[in-house]
Backbone as numpy.savetxt, mean C-alpha at the origin, in Angstrom:
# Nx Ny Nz CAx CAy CAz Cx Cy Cz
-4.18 -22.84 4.90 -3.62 -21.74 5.66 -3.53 -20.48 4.81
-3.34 -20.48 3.75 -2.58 -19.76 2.69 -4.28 -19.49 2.49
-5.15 -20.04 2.31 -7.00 -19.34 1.83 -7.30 -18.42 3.33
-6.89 -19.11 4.47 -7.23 -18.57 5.71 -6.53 -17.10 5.90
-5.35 -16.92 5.05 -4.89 -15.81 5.74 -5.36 -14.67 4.56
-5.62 -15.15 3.31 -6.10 -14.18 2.33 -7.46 -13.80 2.45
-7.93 -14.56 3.33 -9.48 -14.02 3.46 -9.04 -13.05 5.08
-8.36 -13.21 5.98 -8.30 -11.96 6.56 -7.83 -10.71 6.06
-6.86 -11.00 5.23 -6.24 -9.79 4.68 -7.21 -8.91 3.94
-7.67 -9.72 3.46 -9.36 -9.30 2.33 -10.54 -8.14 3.65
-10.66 -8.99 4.06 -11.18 -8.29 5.26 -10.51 -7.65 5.95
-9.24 -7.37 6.42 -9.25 -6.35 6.84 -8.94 -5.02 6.19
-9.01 -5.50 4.85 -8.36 -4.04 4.08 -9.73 -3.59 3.50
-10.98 -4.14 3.63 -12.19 -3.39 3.71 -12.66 -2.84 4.12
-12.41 -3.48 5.79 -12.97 -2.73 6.71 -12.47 -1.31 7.57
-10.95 -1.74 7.00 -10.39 -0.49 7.66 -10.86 0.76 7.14
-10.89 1.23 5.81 -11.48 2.36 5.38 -12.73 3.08 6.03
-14.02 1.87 6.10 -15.07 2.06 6.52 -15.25 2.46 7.89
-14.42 1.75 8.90 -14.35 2.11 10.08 -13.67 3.50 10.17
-12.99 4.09 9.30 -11.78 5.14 10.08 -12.63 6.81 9.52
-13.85 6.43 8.77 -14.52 7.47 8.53 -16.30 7.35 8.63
-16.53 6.71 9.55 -18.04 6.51 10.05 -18.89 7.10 10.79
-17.70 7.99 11.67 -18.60 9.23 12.46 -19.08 10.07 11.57
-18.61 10.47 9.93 -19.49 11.56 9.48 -21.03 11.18 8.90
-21.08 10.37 8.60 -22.71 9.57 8.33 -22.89 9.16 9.29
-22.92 8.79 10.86 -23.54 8.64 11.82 -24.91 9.36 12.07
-25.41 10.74 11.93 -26.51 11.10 12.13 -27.77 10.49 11.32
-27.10 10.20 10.08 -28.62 9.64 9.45 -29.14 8.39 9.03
-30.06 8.04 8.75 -30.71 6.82 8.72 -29.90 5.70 8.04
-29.96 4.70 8.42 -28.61 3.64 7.83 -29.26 3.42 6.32
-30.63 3.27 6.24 -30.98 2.67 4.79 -31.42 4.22 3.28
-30.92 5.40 4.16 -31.34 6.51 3.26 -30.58 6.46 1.84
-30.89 7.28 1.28 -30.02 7.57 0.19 -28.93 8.13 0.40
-28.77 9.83 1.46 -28.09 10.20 1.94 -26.72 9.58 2.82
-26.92 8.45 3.51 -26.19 7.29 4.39 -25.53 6.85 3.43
-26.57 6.05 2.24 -25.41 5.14 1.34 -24.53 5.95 0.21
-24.86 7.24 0.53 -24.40 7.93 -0.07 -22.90 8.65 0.22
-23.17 8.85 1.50 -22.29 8.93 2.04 -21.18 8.17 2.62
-21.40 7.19 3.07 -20.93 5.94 2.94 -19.76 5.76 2.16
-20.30 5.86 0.84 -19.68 5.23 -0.49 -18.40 6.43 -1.05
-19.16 7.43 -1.16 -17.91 8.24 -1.21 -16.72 8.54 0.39
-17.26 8.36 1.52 -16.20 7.94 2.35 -14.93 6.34 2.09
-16.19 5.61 1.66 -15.03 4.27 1.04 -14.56 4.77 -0.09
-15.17 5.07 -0.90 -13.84 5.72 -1.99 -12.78 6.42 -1.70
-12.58 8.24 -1.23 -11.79 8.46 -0.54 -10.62 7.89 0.30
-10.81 6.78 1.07 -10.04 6.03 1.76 -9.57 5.19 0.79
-9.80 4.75 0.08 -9.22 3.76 -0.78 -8.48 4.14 -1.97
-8.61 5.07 -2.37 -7.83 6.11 -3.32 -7.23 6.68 -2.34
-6.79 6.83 -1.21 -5.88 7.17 -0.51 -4.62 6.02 0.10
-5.44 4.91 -0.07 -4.69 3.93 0.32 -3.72 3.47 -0.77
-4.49 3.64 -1.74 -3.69 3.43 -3.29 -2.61 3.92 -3.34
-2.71 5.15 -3.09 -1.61 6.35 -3.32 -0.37 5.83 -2.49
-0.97 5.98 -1.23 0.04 5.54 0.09 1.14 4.16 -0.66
0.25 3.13 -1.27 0.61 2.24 -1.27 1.93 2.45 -2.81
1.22 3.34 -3.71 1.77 3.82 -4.75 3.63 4.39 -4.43
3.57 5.18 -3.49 4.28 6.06 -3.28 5.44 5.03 -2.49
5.13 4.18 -1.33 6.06 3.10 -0.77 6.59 1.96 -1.86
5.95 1.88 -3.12 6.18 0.89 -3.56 7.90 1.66 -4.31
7.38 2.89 -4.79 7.99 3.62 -5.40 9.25 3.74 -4.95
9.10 4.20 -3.20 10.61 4.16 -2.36 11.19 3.00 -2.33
10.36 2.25 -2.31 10.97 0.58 -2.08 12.13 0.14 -3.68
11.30 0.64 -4.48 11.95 0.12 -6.20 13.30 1.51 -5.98
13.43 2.55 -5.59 14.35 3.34 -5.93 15.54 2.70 -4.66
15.08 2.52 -4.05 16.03 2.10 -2.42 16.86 0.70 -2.98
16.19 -0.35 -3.76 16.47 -1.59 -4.33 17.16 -1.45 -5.34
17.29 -0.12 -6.04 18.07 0.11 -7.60 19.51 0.88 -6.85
19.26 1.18 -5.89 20.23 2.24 -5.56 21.70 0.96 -4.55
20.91 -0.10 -3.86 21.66 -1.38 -3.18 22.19 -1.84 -4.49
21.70 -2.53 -5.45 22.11 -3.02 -7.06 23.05 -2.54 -7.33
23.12 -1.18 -7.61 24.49 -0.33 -8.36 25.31 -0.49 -7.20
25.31 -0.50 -6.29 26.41 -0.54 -5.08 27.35 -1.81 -5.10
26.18 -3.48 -5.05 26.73 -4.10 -5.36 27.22 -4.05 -6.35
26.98 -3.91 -7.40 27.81 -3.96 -9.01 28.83 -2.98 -8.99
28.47 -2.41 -8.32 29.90 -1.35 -8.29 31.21 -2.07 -7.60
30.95 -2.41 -6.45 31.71 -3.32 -5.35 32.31 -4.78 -5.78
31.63 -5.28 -7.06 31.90 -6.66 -7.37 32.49 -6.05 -8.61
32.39 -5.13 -9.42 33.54 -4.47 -10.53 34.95 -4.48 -10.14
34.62 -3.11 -9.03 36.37 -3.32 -8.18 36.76 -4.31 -7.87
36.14 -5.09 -7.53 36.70 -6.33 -6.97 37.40 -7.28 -8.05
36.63 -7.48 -9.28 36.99 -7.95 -10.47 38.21 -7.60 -11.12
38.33 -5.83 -11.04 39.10 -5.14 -11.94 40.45 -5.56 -11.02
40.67 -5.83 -9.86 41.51 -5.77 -8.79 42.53 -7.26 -9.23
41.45 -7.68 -9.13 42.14 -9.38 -9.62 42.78 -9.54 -10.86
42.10 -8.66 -11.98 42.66 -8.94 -13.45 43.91 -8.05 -12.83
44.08 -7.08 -12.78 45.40 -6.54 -12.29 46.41 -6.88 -11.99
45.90 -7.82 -10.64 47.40 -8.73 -10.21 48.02 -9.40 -10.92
């Protein structure tokens, strides 16, 4: 199950790039130089964009997760300091 679902994921994170920028090489010959040329720097583009995207969420995700942490530790301090008190 676990090979079955990594080979879709595989595939679909290939194909998405390729599909979402294919109308601009549409006019010319599929086997030119120009086509695979184009082509290739459209999959690049998309994928160095996806990077980024992916860069930047990972980023919110680690600051959003440091920022819950100190809350708890803050919340389980008081709570601590409260008890030695009594």
């Amino acid at each position: 199950m676990k090979i079955l679902s990594s080979i879709f994921f595989i595939l679909y994170f290939f194909t998405i790039p390729v599909k979402s920028e294919e109308n601009k090489c549409a006019g010319m010959k599929k086997l030119s130089k120009e086509f695979i040329k184009c082509s290739t720097l459209n999959i690049k583009k998309k994928t160095f964009e996806k990077a980024s995207d992916l860069k930047k969420n990972t980023s919110n995700k680690t600051k959003k997760i440091k920022i819950k942490l100190s809350e708890t530790k803050n919340k389980m301090t008081d709570k601590f300091k409260k008890r030695i008190n009594k």
